[in-house]
Each structure stands twice: as C-alpha cells, then as structure tokens.
N, C-alpha and C positions, 0 to 999 in steps of 0.2 A: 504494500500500500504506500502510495507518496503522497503526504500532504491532502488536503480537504475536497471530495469527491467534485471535482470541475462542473457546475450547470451554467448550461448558455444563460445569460437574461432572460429571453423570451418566455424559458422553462421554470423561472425562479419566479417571473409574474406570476405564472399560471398557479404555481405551488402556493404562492402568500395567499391567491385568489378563493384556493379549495380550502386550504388551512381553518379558513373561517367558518365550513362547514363541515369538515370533516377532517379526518387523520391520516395523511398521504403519506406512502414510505417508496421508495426506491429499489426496484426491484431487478429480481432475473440476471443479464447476462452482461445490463452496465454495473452493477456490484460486481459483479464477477472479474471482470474484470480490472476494474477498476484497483481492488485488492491483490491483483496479480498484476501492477505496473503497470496496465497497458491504460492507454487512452481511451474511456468507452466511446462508444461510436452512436449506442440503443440507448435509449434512458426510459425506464418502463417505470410508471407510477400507479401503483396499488393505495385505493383508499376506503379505507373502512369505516361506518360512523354514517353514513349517507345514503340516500337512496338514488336512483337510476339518476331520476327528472332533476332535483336539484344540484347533482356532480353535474350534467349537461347546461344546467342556467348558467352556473359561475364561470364554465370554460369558451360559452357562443362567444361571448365578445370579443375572442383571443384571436379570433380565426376561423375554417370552415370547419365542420365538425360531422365526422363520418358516425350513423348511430347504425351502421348493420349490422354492429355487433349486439342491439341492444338487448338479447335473449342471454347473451354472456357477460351483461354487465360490461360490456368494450365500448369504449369512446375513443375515435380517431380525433386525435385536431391536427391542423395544418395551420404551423402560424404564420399570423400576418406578418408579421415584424420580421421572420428570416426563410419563412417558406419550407422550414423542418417541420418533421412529423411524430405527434409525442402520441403514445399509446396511454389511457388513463382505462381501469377498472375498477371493478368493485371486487371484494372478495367474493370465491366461489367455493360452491358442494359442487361435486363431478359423480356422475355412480355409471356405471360400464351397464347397456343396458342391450348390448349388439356387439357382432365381429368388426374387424378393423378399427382405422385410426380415429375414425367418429363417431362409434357408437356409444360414444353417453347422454345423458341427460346434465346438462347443466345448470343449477341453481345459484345465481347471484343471495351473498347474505351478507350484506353490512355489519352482521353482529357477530362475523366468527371471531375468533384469536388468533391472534399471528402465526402463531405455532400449528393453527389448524389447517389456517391460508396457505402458509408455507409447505404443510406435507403433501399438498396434491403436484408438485413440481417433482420432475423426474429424478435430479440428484441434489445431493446436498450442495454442492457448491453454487447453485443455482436457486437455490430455498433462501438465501442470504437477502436480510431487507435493512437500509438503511434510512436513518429520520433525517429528510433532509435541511434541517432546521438547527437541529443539533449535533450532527456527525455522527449517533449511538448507533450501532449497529447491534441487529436484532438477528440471533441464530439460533435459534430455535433448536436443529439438527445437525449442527458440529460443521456446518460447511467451511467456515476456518481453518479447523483443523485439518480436514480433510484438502483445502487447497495448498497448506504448508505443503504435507505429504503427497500432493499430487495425485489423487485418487481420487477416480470418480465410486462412491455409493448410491445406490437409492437411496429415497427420501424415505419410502414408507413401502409395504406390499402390495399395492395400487400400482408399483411400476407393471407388473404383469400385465395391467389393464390396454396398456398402450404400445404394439409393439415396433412404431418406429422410434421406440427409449432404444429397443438395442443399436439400430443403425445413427442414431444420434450422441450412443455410448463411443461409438467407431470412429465419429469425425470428431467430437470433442476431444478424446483420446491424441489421435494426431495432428490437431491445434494448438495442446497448453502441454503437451507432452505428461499427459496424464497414465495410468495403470488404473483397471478398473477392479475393483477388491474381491478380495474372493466370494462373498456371501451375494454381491451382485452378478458376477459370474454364473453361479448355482442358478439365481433367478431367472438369469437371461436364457441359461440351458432348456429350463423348462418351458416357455414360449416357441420353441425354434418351429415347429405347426403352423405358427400364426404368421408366417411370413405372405403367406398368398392374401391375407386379408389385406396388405398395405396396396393402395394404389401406386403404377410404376412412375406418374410425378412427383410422389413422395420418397420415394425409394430414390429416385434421383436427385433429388433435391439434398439429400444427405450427402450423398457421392461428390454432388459440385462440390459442398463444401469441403468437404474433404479433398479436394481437387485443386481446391483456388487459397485455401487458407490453414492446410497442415505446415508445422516445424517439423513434428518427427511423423512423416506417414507411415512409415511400418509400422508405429502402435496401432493405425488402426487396421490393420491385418494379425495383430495378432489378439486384439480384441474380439473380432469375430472369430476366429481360430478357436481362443481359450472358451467363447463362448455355445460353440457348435453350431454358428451360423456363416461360417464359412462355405456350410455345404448348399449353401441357394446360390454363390458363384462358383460352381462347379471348374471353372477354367483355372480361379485361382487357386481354388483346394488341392487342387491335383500337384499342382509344385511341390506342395509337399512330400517327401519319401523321394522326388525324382534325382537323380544320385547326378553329380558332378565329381569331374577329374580332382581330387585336392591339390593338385600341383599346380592349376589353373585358378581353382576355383577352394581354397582352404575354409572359405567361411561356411560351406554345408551344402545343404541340397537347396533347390532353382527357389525354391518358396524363402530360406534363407539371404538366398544372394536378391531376392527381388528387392526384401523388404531392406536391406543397404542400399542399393541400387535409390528406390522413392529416396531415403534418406539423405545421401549424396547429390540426385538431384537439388532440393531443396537448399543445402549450403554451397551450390555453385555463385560464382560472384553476382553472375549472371540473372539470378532467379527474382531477387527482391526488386525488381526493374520491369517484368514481366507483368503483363496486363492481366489479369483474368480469361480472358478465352483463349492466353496462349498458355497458363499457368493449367486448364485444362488439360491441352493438347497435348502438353508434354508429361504431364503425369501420368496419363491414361496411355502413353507411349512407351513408359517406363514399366508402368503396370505390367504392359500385356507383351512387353518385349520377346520375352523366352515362353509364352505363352504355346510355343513348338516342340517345345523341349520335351514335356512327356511323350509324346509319341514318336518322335525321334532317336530319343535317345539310347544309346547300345554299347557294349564290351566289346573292342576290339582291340586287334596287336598295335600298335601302335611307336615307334622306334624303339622298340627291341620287349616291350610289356603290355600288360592288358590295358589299356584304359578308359572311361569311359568320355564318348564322343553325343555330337547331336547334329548329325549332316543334315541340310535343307532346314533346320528351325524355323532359320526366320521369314522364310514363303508357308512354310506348313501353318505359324504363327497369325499368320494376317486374315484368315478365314476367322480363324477364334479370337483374335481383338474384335472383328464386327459383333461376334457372337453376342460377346459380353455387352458389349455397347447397346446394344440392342436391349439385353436381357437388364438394365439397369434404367432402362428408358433416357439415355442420354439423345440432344439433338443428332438429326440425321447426320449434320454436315461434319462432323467428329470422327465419322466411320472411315471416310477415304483420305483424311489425312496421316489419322492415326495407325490405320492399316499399310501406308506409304512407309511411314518410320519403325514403324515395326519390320516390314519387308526389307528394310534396306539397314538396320542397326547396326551390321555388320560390314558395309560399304568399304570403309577403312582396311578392312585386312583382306578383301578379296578384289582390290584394285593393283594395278600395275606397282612399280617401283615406285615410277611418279607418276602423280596422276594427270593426264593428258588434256586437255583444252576441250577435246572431243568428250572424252568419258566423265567431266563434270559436267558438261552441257545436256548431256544425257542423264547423269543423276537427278540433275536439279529439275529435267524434267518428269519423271518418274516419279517425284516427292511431291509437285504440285499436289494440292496447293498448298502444304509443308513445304519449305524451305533448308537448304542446307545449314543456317544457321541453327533451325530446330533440332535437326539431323545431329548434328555436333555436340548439342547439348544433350541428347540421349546418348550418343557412345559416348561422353564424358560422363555420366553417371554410371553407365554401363562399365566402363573400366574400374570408378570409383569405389564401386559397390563390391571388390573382392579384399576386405580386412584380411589378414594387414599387408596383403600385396598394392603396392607401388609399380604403374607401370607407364616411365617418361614414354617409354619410343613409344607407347599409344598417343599420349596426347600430342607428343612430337609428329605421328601422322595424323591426324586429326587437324594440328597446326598448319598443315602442308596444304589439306583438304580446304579449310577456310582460306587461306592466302588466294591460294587459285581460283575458287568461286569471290571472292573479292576483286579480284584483278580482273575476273569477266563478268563483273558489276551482278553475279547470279547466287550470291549469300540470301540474299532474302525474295529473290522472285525466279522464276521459271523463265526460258528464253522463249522470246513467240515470235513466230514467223513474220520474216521480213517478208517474204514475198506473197503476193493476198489477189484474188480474182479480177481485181483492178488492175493488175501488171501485164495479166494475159493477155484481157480487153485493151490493151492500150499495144500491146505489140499484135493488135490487128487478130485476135481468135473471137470467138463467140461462144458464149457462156455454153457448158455439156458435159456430159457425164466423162469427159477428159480433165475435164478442170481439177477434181478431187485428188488425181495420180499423181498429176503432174503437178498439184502443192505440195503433197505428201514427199514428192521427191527431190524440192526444194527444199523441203525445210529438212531433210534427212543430211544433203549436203551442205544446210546452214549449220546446222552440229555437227559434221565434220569439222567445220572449219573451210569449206570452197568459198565462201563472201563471208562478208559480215555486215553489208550496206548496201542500197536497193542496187546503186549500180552496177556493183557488182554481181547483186541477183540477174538483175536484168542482163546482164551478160552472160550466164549461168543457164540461163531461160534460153536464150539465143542458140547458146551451142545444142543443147538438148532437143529442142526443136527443130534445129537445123535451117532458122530461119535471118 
C-alpha cells in the first residue's frame, strides 16, 4: 500500500454527495489493488444504509446515470466533469437458483453487514472494503493477509455457485503472481462438470485477460492444472507427460517448457510497449507454439544415442492453435495470424547460413498478417523458456533475421505486389483470365529479387510477354 487511496474529484463529489444519505465504502479490484502498489484504474463504491430511488436522486446531478442494473441494486454514472464511469451499488443477497454464470436470484439489502456484503465476492483479496473518508479498511475475511502471501482463497462456499471463479482464479493468478490455496483448489476440483454451463464470451473474456494483463502467465496454467480444469483445453493438457530431449530442453516436459516460454515472453524489453491486441497475438502464439509436439514426438538414434525429437511440430501445430482459439471463443481474426507464428516458430534454424533477400520476402509473406517482428519475439521467448540454458547464437540469429527484414523495410508489414492489373492495361492487354498468372508470376519474381520498382516490373512484364 502507498500513501492515501488516490480519488479523482469528480468521485470524491459524488462520495460527500451519498455520504449524507448513506454509508459508501470502496470496493473490489480498486482496493485490491491499490494495496498491492498498483495505481487503481476501477473505483467501485458499495453503499449500504439506502435505498435504490434515493442513492439515484443524490448521484443524477453528477452526470448521466445508467439504472439497468436497477434489479441489482447497480447505478452506472458517467461524469460530467471528466467523462469517467463510476459503478455505485447497494449491498446484495445472491442465492444460485439455475446452471451457469446467471443463474441467481439477486436481492439488493441496504441493511446487510459488511462482513455479509463482502462474503458473496469470489476471493478474499477482492472482499477488501475501504471508508473513503477515513482510510479504515474493512476485512472482514483476511484479504490482507492473504494479499501479503499472494494467495488467492475463496471468500465463502458460494464460490461453487459461480463457475467462471475458477477461470477468473487462472487470470488473477497470472496478473498479481498469485498461488491459489489448497482448500480453494479442492473446491475448484469439484465444479470441473460445470464448465459447459459458462457461455464461450465469458470463457473468453477471462482468456483476454489473461492474454493482455499477466506478469507470471504460467501461474495460470498451473492453476487450472492443480485444479483439474485443464482438461476443457484439451490441446494444453496434453503437454503435459510429452517428454523433451534434457540436453535441449532440461527444464521438463512441453507443458513445463510452455509455461517459461509465456513467462519469458512477458519480461522481454519489448512486451511493456505492446498494445493489447498485439499482447494477444503473441501470447496465444507462445501458448500454442509446441502445440505439435504431442503427436510428433518420438525416440530416435540421434548422433550416436537415443533421443527424443518432434519432426514437423510446428505445421502439425497450426491446425491445433485454430482448435483452441476456437474452443475459447476468441475473435476470428486471431486464428490466421497466430496459426502463421506458430507454423513458422522455428524459421530461425531451418533457414540458410544467411538468410537471403528472397527467403525473408517470402517469410514475411507467409506471416501476414503477423509480422517478423512478432515472429522474433516468439523464438525469443521460445529460446528463453529452457532454465537454465542460455543460448546467444539463437538470438544472434534471430539478430541477423530482424536486421534483414529491416533493411527490406519488411519487420513489421508483408511485401505487396508492385505490379497490379493496371500495368497490363497500360502495356496494351485487356482485362482475362491471363491476368491472374501472369500477377502471380510477377510478384513470385518480385520476391526473388528480378525488380523492386514498377519500372523495373514493367520491364519484367515486357520480356515475359515478349512484347
């Protein structure tokens, strides 16, 4: 915790505004963090003492104010003053009354206790309410303690009720680099049935997070692991047991090397500068890299011993990265890039001495619409990810790979045909089912290397036609 929990003004209005009729505390996942250094982002205000219609009189004046939550005691406001959006509630009763992530009935009650309020939130570190008037924080169920030691608990036996707690156990886990405790563990076990009740936007909505906002993402692989819900992503379970060479690979089997792999990603220099839909890409790249590796994989002689190999991985691989993507309900557009980096992970050691002018023109086209630069950044985690082996001459080619696609301005876009149906028409053809070949086989000797500029196509065009 540093210093006195940060409220914009807008928000400190609105609190002195409810104060007068009620008792607002500070809730959820801006405490949470807050207490853990970070800068909250959410600022969720829980107030108890009030009823629906009067928390809504004192906060209209603030701004526009969303009431469809009004069956849950939820008031959206949007303020006028800075155009941020504060979430206000009343305290609620919850009772599971159906399968899935909505089937309760929910009971707004101004006259619970904090303590009561608090136990229907999924974990204790998350149960933490603060008075925003005075600093006092109010914990009910140890969530302090529990954020010291890094562990996510349930709040109460209600966690069973809901079960994207456990996929929400998975992305907090590799967010705050948390371990989730054993008797949580147990609980989650027993739920593992109820996964088909989650709908697959929800299901993926946990994933992004975990996609766009983990420090350590192996914890949440091994959260759902310890928890026996590994076995609903059947592509990543299977890493598990699949055996690697030790001499290659000393830190264990594919499910081992993955979860370094996410983790290395993550502390490249590179990553904290990453936008969200590329912090996606590359994680879900890293994910499902060796994603080939089980069915591949085999004992062979190998200079002069047995060892174990995985010939074709990374094309066997790119079938089952769509799999997954799919089976997680991520967007479409995720499929063909990430199934590109995954296909080609291995680029780097199955390219010439140096890599040729021609043969990155052609990676970089094959990555579309990934880019080399993404490329790079997966066999750099890729390499990373074997504790405690160290290996320059990887990144030294790697190094060799980026120079080159820099120097042919093709680091971050794909080469596109200079020469285009307008070139033909203009040296006197008429549009036809020739047209299509005879791009195809311009742009084939544009990645060679035969032009690099129309005139030069156009003179490319000339001999080829013979005209």
């Amino acid at each position: 915790m540093t210093g006195e929990l940060p409220l914009p003004a807008d928000l400190r209005a609105m609190l002195d505004a409810v104060r007068r009729i009620g008792r607002p505390r500070l809730v959820g996942g801006g405490v949470r963090d807050w207490l853990l250094g970070i800068a909250p982002k959410d600022f969720d205000v829980e107030v108890a003492g009030v009823d629906f219609e009067a928390l809504h009189r004192s906060l209209a004046p603030f701004g526009a104010t969303d009431v469809v939550g009004r069956s849950f005691g939820v008031i959206k406001v949007r303020s006028r003053a800075s155009g941020e959006e504060y979430d206000f509630s009343l305290p609620r009763r919850e009772s599971k009354t159906g399968a899935g992530h909505r089937g309760f009935a929910v009971a707004p009650d101004p006259a619970l206790s904090e303590a009561e309020a608090a136990a229907r939130r999924d974990f204790t570190v998350n149960a933490i309410a603060v008075d925003p008037f005075t600093g006092e924080i109010r914990d009910p169920h140890g969530g302090q303690r529990d954020l010291q030691a890094r562990v996510l608990r349930h709040t109460s036996a209600a966690f069973v009720e809901d079960p994207l707690r456990v996929l929400r156990a998975m992305q907090l886990a590799a967010r705050f680099d948390f371990t989730l405790a054993p008797e949580t563990v147990a609980l989650c076990a027993t739920i593992t049935g109820t996964f088909r009740e989650l709908p697959v936007e929800r299901v993926w909505h946990e994933w992004e997070k975990w996609a766009e906002k983990s420090i350590r993402p192996g914890r949440g692989l091994a959260v759902l692991e310890a928890s026996g819900w590994l076995t609903h992503f059947p592509e990543v379970a299977i890493l598990r047991g699949t055996p690697q060479e030790p001499e290659w690979h000393p830190e264990g089997d594919v499910f081992a090397h993955t979860q370094h792999c996410l983790d290395a990603l993550v502390a490249l220099a590179d990553w904290p500068a990453c936008p969200p839909h590329r912090r996606r890409l590359l994680m879900f790249a890293v994910l499902a890299h060796d994603f080939g590796k089980p069915a591949t994989t085999q004992r062979v002689e190998k200079r002069g011993a047995l060892r174990w190999t995985s010939p074709g991985h990374e094309s066997a691989g790119g079938p089952l990265a769509e799999n997954f993507l799919r089976r997680i309900g991520a967007p479409l557009e995720l499929d063909a890039p990430v199934r590109a980096l995954v296909v080609h992970h291995l680029a780097h050691h199955h390219g010439q001495a140096q890599f040729s002018d021609s043969a990155v023109r052609r990676l970089a086209r094959r990555l579309a619409p990934a880019t080399i630069d993404d490329l790079a950044l997966v066999m750099r985690a890729d390499s990373n990810g074997r504790p405690p082996l160290a290996s320059p001459e990887t990144h030294a080619r790697i190094d060799e790979l980026i120079a080159k696609a820099h120097a042919l301005a093709l680091a971050d876009a794909a080469p596109k045909p200079i020469m285009l149906g307008r070139h033909l028409v203009a040296l006197g053809l008429s549009p036809g089912p020739e047209f299509k070949p005879t791009l195809d086989a311009a742009f084939e000797a544009q990645l060679d290397g035969a032009f690099s500029d129309e005139a030069g196509g156009t003179a490319w065009l000339r001999t080829r036609l013979g005209l």
